[in-house]
LOLO-989211 format. One record per residue (C-alpha): residue number from 1; residue in three letters; chain; x, y, z. Coordinates in steps of 0.001 Angstrom, whole numbers, m for minus. Example, Ala and Ser with C-alpha at 12.3 -4.5 7.8 and 13.67 -1.06 7.14 Angstrom:
2
<1 'ALA' 'A' <12300 m4500 7800>>
<2 'SER' 'A' <13670 m1060 7140>>
end
This chain:
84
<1 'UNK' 'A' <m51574 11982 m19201>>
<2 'UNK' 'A' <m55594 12795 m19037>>
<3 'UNK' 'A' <m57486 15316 m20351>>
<4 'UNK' 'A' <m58288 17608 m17917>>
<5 'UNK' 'A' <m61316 19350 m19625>>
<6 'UNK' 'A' <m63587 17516 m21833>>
<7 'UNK' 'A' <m65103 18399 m24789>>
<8 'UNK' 'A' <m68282 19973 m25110>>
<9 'UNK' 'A' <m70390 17569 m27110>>
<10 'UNK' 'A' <m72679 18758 m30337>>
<11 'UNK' 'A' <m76150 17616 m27785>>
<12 'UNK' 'A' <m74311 19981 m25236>>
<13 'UNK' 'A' <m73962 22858 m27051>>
<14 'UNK' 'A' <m76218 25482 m27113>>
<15 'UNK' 'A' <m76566 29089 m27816>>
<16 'UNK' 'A' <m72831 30675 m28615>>
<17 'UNK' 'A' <m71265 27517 m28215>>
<18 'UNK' 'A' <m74040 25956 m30806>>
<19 'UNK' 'A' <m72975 28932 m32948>>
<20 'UNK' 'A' <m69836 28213 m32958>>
<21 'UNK' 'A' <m70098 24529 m33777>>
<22 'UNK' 'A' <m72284 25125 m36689>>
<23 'UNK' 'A' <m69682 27736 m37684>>
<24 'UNK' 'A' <m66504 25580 m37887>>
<25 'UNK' 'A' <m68832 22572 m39312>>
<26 'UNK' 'A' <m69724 24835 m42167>>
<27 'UNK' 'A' <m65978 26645 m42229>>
<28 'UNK' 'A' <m63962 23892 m41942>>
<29 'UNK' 'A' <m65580 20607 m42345>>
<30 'UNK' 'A' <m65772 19748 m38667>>
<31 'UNK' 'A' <m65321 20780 m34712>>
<32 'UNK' 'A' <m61841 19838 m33819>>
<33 'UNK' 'A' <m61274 19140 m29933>>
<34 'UNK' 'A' <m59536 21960 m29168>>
<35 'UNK' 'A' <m62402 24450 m30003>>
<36 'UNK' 'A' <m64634 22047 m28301>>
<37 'UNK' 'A' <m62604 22241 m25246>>
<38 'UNK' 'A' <m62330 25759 m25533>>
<39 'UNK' 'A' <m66166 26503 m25741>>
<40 'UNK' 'A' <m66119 25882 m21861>>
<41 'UNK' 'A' <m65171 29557 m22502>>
<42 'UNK' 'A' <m66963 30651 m25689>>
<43 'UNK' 'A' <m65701 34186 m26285>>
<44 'UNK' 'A' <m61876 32533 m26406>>
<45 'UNK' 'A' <m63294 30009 m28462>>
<46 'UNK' 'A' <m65016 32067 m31092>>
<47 'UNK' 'A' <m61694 34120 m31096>>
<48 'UNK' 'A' <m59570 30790 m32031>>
<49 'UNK' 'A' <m61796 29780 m34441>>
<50 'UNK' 'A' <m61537 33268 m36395>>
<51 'UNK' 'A' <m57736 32599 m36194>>
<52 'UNK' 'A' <m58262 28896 m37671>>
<53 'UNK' 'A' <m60111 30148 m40807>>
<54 'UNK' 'A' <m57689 33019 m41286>>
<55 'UNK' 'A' <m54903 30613 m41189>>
<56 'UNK' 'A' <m56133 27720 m42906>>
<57 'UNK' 'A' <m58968 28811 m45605>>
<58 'UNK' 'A' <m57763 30477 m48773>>
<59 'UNK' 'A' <m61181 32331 m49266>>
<60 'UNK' 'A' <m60353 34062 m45612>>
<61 'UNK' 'A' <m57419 35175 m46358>>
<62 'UNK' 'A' <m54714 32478 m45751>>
<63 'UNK' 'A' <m51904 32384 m47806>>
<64 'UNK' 'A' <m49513 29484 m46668>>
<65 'UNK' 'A' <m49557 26207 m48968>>
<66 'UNK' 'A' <m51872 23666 m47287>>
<67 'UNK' 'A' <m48737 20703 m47684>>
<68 'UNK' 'A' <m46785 23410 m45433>>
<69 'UNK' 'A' <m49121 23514 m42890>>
<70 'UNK' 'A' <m49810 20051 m42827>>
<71 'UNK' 'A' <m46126 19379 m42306>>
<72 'UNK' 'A' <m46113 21598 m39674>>
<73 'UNK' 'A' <m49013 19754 m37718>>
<74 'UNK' 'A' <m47163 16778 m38149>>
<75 'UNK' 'A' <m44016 18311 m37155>>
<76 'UNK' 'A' <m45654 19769 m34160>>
<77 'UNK' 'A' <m47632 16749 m33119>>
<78 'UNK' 'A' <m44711 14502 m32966>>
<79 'UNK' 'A' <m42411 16910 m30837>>
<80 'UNK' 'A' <m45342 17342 m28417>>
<81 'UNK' 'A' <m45562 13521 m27961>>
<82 'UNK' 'A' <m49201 13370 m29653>>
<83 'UNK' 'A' <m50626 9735 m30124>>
<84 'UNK' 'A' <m52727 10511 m32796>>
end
């Protein structure tokens, strides 16, 4: 299966979208796909990004061990059929 929508690139983004780039860069380390293939519709994207740091960054507010959530990735990814 393709990927319908592709990623806005960093060199793409600009104005919200840029702002939310430079956001999850500085958040979380990086831009995962997902928010870059969301940012065809930055609002939604901003909004799942909020949800990300809640969920994942102690200092926002998460509370869930990080082993526990990386199990659950990896539990997710491999009943969805992910590759990678």
């Amino acid at each position: 299966m393709s990927q319908r929508l592709r990623g806005i690139s960093d060199d793409e983004a600009m104005g919200l979208v840029k702002e939310i780039f430079d956001a999850s860069n500085q958040l979380l380390g990086r831009t995962a796909n997902l928010v870059r293939i969301l940012a065809h519709s930055p609002h939604l994207a901003k909004w799942f990004l909020g949800l990300v740091v809640a969920v994942r960054q102690p200092n926002a507010g998460a509370v869930s061990d990080a082993r526990l959530r990386n199990l659950a990735t990896l539990k997710t990814s491999t009943l969805n059929g992910c590759r990678y």
